[in-house]
DRENTORKOL-3810 file (N, C-alpha, C; in nm, 4 decimals):
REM DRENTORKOL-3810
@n.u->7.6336; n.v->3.5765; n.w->4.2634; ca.u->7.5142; ca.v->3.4988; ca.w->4.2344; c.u->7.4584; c.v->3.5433; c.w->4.0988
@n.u->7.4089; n.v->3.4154; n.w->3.9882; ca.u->7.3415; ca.v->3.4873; ca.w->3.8554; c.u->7.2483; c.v->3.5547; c.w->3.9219
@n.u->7.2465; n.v->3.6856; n.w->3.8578; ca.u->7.0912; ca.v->3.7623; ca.w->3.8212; c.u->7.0530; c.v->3.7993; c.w->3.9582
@n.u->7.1099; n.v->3.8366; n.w->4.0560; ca.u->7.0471; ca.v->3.8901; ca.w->4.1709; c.u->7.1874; c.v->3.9514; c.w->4.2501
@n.u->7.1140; n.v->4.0383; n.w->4.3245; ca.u->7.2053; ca.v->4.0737; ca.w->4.4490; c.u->7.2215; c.v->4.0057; c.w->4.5692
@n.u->7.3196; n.v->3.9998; n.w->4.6129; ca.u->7.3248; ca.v->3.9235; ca.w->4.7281; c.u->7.3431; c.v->4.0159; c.w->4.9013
@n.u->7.2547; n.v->3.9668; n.w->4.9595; ca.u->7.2277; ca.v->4.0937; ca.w->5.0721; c.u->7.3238; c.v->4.0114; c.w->5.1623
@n.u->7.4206; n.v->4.0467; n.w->5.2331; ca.u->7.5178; ca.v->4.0306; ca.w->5.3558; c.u->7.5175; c.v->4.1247; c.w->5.4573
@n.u->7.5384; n.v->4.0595; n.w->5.5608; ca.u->7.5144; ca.v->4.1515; ca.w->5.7106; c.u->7.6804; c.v->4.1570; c.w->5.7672
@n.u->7.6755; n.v->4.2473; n.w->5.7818; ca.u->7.8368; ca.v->4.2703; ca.w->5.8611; c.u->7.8590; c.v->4.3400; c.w->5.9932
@n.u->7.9381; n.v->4.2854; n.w->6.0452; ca.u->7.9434; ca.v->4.3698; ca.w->6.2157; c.u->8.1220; c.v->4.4077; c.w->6.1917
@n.u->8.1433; n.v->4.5149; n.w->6.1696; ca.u->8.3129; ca.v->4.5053; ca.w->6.2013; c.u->8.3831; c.v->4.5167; c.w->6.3291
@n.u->8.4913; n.v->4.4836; n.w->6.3100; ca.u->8.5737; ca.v->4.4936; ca.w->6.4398; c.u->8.5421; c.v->4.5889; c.w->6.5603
@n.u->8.5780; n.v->4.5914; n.w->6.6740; ca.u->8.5362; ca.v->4.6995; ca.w->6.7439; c.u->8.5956; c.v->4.8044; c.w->6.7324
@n.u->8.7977; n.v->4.8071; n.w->6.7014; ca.u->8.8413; ca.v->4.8880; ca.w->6.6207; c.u->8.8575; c.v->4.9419; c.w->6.5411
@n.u->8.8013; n.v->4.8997; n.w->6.4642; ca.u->8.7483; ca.v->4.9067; ca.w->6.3051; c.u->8.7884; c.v->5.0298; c.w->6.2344
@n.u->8.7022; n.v->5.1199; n.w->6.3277; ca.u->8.7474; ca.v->5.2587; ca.w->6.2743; c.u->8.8119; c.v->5.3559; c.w->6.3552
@n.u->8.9095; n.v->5.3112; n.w->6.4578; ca.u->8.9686; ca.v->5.3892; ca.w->6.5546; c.u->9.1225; c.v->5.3248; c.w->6.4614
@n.u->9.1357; n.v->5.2444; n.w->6.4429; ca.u->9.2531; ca.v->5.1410; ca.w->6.3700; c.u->9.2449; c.v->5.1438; c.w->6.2132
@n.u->9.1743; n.v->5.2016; n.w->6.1482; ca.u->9.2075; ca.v->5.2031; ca.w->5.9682; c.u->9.2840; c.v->5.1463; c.w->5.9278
@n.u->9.4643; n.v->5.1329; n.w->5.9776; ca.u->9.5682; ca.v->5.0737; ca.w->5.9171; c.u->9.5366; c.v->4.8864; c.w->5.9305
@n.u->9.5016; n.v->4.8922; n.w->6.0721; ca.u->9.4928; ca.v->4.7348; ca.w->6.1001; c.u->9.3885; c.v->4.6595; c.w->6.0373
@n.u->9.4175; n.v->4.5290; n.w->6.0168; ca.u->9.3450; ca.v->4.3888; ca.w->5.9687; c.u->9.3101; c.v->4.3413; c.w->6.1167
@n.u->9.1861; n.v->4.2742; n.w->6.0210; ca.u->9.1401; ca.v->4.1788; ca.w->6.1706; c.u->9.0920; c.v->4.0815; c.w->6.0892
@n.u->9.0725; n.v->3.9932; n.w->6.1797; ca.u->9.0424; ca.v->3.8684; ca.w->6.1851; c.u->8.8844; c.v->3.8301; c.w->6.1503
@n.u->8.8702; n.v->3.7339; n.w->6.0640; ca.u->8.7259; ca.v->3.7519; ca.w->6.0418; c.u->8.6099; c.v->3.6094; c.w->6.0651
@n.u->8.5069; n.v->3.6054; n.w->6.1303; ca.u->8.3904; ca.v->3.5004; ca.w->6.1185; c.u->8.3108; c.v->3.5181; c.w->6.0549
@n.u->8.2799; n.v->3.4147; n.w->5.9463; ca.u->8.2059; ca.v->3.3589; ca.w->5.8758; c.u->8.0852; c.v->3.2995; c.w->5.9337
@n.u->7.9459; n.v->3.3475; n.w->5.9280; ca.u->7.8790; ca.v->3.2354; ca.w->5.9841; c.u->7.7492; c.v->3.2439; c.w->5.8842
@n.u->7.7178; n.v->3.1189; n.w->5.8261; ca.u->7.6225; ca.v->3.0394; ca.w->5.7053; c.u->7.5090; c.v->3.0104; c.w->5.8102
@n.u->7.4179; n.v->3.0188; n.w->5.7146; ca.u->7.2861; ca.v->3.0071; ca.w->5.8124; c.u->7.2440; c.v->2.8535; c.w->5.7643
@n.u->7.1233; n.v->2.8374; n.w->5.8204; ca.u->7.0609; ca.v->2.6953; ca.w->5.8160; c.u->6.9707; c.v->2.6691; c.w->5.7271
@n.u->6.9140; n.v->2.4988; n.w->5.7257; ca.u->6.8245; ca.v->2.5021; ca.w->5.6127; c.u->6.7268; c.v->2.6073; c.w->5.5700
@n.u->6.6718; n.v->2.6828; n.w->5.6453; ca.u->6.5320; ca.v->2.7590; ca.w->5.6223; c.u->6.5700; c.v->2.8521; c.w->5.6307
@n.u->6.7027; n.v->2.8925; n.w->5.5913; ca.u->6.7549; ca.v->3.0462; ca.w->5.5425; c.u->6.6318; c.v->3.1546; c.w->5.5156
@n.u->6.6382; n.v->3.2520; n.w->5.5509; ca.u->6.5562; ca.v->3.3251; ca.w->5.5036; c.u->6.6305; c.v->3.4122; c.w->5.4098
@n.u->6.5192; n.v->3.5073; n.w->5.3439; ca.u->6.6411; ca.v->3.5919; ca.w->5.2553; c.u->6.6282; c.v->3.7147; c.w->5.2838
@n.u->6.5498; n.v->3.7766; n.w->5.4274; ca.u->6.5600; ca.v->3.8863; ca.w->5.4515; c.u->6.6584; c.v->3.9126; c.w->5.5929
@n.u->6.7098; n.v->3.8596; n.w->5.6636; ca.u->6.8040; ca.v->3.8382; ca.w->5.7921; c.u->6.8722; c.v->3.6942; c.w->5.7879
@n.u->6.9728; n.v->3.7353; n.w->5.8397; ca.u->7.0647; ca.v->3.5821; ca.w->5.8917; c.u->7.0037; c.v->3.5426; c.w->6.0268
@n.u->6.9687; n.v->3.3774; n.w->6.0187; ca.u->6.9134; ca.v->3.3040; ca.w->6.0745; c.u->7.0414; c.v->3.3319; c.w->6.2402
@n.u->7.1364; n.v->3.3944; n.w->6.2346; ca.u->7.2415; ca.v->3.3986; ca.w->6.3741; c.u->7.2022; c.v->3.5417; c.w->6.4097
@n.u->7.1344; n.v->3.6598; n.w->6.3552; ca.u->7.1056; ca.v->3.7544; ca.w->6.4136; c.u->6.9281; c.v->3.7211; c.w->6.4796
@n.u->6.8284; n.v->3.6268; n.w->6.3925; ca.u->6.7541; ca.v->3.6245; ca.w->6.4951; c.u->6.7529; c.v->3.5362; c.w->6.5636
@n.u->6.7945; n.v->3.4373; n.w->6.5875; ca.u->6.8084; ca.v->3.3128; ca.w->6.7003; c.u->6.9103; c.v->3.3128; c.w->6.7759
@n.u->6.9996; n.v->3.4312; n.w->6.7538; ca.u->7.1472; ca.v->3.4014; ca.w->6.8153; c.u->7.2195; c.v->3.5613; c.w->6.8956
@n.u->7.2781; n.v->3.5160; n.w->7.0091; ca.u->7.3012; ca.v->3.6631; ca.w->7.0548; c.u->7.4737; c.v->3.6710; c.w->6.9752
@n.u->7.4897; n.v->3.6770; n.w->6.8438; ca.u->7.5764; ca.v->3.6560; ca.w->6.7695; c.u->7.6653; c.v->3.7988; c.w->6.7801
@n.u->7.5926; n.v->3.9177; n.w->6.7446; ca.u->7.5891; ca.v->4.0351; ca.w->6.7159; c.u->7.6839; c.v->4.0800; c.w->6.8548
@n.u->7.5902; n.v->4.0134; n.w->6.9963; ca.u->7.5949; ca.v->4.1071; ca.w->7.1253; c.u->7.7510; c.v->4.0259; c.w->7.1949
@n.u->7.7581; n.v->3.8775; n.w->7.0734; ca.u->7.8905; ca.v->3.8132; ca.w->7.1330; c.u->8.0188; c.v->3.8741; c.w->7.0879
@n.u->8.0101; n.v->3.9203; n.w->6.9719; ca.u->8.1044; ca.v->3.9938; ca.w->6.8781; c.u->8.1252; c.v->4.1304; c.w->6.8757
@n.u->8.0557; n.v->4.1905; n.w->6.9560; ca.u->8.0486; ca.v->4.3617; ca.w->6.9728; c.u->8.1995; c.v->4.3885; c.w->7.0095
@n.u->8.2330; n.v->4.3108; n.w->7.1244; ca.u->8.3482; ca.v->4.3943; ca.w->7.2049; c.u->8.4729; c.v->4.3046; c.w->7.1287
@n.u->8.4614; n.v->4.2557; n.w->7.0512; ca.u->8.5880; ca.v->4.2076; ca.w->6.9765; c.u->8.6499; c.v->4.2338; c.w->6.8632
@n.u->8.7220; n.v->4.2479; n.w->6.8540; ca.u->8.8323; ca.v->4.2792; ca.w->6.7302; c.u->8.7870; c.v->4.1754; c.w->6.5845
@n.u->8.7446; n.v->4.1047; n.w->6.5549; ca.u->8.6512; ca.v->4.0117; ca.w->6.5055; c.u->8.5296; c.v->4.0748; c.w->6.3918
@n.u->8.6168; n.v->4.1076; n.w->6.2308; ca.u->8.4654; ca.v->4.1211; ca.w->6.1627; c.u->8.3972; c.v->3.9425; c.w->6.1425
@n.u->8.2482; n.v->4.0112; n.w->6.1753; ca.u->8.1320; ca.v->3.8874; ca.w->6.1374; c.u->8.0808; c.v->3.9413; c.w->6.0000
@n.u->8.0846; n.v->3.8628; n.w->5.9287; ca.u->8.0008; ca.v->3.8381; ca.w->5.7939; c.u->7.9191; c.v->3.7109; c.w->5.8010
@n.u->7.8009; n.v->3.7776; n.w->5.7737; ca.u->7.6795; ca.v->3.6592; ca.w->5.7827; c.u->7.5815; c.v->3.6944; c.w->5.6499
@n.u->7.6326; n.v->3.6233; n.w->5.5586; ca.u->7.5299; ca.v->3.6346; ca.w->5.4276; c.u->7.4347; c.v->3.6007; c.w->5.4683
@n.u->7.2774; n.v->3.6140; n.w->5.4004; ca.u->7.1773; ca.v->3.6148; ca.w->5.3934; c.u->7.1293; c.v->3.5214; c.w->5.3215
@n.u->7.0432; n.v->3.4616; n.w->5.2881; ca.u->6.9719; ca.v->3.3361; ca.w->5.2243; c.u->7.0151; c.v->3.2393; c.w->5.2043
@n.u->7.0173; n.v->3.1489; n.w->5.1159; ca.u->7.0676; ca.v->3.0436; ca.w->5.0839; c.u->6.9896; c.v->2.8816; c.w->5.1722
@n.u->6.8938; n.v->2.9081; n.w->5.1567; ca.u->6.7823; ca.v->2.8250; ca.w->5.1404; c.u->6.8074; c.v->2.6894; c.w->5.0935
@n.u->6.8203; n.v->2.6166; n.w->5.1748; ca.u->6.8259; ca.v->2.4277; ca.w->5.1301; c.u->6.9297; c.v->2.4118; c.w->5.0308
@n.u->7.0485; n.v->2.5090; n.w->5.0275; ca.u->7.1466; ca.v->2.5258; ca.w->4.9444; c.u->7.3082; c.v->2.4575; c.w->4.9776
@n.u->7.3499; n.v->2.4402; n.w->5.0936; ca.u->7.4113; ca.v->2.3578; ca.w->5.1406; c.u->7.5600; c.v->2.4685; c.w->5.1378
@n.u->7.5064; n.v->2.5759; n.w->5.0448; ca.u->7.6324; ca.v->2.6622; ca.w->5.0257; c.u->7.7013; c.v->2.6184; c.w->4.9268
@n.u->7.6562; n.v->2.5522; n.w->4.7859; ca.u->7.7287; ca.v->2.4839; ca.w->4.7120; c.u->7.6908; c.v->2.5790; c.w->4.5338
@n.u->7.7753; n.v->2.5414; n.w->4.4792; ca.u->7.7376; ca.v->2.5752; ca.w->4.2886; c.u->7.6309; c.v->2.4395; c.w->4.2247
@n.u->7.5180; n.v->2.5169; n.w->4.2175; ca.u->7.4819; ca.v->2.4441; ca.w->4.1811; c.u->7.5214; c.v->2.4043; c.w->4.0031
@n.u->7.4708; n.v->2.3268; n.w->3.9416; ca.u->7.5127; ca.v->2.2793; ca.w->3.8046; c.u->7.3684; c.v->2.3548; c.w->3.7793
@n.u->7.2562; n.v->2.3213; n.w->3.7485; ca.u->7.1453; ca.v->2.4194; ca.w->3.7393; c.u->7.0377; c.v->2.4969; c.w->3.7972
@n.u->6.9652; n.v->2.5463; n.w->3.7201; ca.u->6.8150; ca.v->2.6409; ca.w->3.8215; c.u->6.7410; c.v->2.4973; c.w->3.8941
@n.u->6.6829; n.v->2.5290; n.w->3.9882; ca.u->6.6093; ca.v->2.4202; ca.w->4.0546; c.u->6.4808; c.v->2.4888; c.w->4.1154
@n.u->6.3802; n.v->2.4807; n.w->4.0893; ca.u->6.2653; ca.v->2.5825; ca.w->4.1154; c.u->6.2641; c.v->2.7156; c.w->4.1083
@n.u->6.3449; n.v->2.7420; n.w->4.0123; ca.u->6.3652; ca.v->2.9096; ca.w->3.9921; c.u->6.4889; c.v->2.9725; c.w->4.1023
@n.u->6.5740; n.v->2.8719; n.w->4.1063; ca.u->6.6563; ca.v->2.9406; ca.w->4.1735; c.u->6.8103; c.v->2.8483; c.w->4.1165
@n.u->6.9387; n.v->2.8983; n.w->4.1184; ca.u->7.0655; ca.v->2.8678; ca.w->4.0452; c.u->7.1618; c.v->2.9195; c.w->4.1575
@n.u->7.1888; n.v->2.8953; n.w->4.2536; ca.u->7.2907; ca.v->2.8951; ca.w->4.3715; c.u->7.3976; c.v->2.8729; c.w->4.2948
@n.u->7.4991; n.v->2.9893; n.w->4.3368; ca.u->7.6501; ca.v->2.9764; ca.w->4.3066; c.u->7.7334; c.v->3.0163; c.w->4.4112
@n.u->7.6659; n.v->2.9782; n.w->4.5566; ca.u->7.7406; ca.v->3.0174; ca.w->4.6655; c.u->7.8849; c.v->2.9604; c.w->4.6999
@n.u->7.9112; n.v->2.8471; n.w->4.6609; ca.u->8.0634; ca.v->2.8582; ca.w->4.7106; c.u->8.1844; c.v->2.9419; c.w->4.5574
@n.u->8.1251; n.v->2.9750; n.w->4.4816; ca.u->8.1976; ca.v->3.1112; ca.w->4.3979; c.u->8.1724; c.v->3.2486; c.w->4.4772
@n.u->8.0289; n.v->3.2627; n.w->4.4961; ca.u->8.0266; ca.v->3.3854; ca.w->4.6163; c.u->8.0731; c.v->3.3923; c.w->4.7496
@n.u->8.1053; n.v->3.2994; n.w->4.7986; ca.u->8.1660; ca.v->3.2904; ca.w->4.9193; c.u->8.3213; c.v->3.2933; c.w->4.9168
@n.u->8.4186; n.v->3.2281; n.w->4.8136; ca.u->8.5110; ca.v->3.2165; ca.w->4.7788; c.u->8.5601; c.v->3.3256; c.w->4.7317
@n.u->8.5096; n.v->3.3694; n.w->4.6475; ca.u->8.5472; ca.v->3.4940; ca.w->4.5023; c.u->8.5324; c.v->3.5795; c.w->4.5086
@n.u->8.3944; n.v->3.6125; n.w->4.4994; ca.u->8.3091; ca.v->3.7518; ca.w->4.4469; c.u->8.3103; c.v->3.8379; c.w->4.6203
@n.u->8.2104; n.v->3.7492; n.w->4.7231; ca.u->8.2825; ca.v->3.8508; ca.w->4.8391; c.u->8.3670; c.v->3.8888; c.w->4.8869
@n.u->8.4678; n.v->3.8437; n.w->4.8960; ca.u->8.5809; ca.v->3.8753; ca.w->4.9745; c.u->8.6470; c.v->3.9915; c.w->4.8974
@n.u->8.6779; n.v->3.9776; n.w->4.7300; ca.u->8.6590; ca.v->4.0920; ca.w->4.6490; c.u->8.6224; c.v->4.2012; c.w->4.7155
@n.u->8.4681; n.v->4.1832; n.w->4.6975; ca.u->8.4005; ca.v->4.2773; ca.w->4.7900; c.u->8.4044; c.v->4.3652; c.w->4.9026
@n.u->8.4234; n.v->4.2828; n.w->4.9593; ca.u->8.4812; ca.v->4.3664; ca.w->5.1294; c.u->8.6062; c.v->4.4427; c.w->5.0808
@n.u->8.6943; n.v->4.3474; n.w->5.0019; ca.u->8.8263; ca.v->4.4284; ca.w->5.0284; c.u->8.8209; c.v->4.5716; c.w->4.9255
@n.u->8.7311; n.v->4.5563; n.w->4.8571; ca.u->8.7201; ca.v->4.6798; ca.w->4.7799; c.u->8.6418; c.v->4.8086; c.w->4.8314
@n.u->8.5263; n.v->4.7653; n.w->4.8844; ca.u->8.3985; ca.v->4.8474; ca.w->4.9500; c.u->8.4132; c.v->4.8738; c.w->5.0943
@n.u->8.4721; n.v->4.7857; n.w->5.1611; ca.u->8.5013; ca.v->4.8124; ca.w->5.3084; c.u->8.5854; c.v->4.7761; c.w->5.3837
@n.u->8.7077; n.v->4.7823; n.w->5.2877; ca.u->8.8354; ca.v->4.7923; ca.w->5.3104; c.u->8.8928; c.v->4.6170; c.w->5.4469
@n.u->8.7914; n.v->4.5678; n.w->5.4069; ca.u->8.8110; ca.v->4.4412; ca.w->5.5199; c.u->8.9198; c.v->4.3318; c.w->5.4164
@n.u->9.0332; n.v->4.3094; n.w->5.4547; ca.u->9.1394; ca.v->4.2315; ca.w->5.3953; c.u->9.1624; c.v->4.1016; c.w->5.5097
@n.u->9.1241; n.v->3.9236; n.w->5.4546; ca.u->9.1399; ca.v->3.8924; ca.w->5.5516; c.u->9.2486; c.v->3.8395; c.w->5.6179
@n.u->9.2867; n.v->3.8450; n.w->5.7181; ca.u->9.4389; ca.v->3.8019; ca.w->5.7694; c.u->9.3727; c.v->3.6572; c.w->5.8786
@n.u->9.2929; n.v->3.6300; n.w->5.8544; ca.u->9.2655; ca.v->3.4756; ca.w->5.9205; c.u->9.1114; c.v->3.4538; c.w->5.9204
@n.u->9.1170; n.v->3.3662; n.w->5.8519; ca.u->8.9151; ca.v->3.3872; ca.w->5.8805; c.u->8.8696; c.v->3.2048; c.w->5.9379
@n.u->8.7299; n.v->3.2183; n.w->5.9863; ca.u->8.7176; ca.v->3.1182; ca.w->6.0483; c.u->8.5239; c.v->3.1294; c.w->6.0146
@n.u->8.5121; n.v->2.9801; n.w->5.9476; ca.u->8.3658; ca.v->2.9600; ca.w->5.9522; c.u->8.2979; c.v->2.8717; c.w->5.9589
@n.u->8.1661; n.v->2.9005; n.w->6.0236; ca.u->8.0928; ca.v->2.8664; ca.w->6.1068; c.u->7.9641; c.v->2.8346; c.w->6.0764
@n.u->7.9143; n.v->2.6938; n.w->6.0817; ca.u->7.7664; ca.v->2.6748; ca.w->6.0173; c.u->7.6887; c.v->2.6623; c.w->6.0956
@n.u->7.5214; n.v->2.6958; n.w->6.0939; ca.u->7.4344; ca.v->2.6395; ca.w->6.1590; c.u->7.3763; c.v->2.5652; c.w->6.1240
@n.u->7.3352; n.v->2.4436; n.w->6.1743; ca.u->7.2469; ca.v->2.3356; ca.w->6.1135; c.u->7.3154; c.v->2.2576; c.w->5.9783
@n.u->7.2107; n.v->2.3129; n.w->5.8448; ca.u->7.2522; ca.v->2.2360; ca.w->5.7437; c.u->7.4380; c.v->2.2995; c.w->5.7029
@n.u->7.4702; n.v->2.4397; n.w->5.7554; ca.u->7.5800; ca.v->2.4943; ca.w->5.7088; c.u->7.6829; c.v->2.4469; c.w->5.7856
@n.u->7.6838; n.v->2.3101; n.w->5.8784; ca.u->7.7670; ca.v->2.2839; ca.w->5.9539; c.u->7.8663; c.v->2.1877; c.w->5.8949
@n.u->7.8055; n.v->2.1186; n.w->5.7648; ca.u->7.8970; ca.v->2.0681; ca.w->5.6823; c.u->7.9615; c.v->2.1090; c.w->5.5673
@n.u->7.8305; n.v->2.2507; n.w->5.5272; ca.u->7.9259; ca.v->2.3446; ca.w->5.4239; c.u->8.0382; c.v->2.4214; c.w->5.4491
@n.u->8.0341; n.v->2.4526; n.w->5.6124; ca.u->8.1634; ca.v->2.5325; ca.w->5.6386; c.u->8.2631; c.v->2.4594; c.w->5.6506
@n.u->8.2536; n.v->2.2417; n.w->5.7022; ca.u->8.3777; ca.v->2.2062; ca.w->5.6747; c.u->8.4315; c.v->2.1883; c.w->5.5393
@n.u->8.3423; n.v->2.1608; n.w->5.4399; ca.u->8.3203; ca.v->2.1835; ca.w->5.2861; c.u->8.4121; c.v->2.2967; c.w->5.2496
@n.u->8.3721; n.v->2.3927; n.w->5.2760; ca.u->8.4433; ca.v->2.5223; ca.w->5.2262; c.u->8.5669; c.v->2.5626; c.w->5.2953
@n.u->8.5762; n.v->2.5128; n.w->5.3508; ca.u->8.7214; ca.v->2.5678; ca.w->5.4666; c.u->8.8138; c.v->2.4324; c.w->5.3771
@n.u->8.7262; n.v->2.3312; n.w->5.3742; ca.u->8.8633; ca.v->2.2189; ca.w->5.3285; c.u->8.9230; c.v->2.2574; c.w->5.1897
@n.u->8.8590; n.v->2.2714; n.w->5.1221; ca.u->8.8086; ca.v->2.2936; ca.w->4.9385; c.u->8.8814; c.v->2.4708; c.w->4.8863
@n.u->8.8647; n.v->2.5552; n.w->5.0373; ca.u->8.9959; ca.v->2.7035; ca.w->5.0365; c.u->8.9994; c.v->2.7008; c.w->5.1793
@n.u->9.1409; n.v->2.6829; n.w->5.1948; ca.u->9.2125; ca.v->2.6788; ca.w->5.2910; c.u->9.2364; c.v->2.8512; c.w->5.2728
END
């Protein structure tokens, strides 16, 4: 994202760290219009966390993205310049695989509300 950090919430596998060598499988889940930018809208409305505990399954659930659809925008629009499907595509996954060793071997994602057409958006657009 220009000019800011981007806060992401992660739950890893349940093996996670009993398994070091192994990959797992990963969910994606985009929050809804009224994103907030301090929690993902699936940790407070959703027993997301308590569904994914006992599974082999990292969850990544970025944080904000506010009436954003999950898209690049072309410009600032009230003081804000969304470049989420480059951060979602690019820059995180980078990320994980550098910082927390998460490499993905199948990922699958998941919108709420307004993100229910960005995740078919983004899944079609990177396969």
């Amino acid at each position: 994202m220009p000019d800011q950090e981007q806060v992401v919430q992660i739950q890893l596998a349940r093996d996670w760290y009993s398994s070091p060598d192994k990959t797992f499988p990963e969910v994606w889940a985009l929050d809804g219009l009224r994103a907030r930018d301090d929690e993902s809208g699936w940790t407070i409305e959703t027993n997301i966390l308590s569904q994914y505990a006992d599974r082999n399954v990292n969850l990544i659930m970025p944080v904000g993205g506010e009436s954003s659809f999950y898209s690049d925008w072309q410009k600032a629009d009230n003081g804000k310049h969304y470049k989420w499907e480059t951060f979602l595509t690019q820059e995180l996954p980078q990320w994980l695989a550098a910082n927390r060793d998460v490499k993905p071997t199948g990922s699958a994602v998941v919108g709420l509300s307004m993100a229910g057409s960005s995740a078919l958006i983004l899944a079609a657009r990177h396969p």
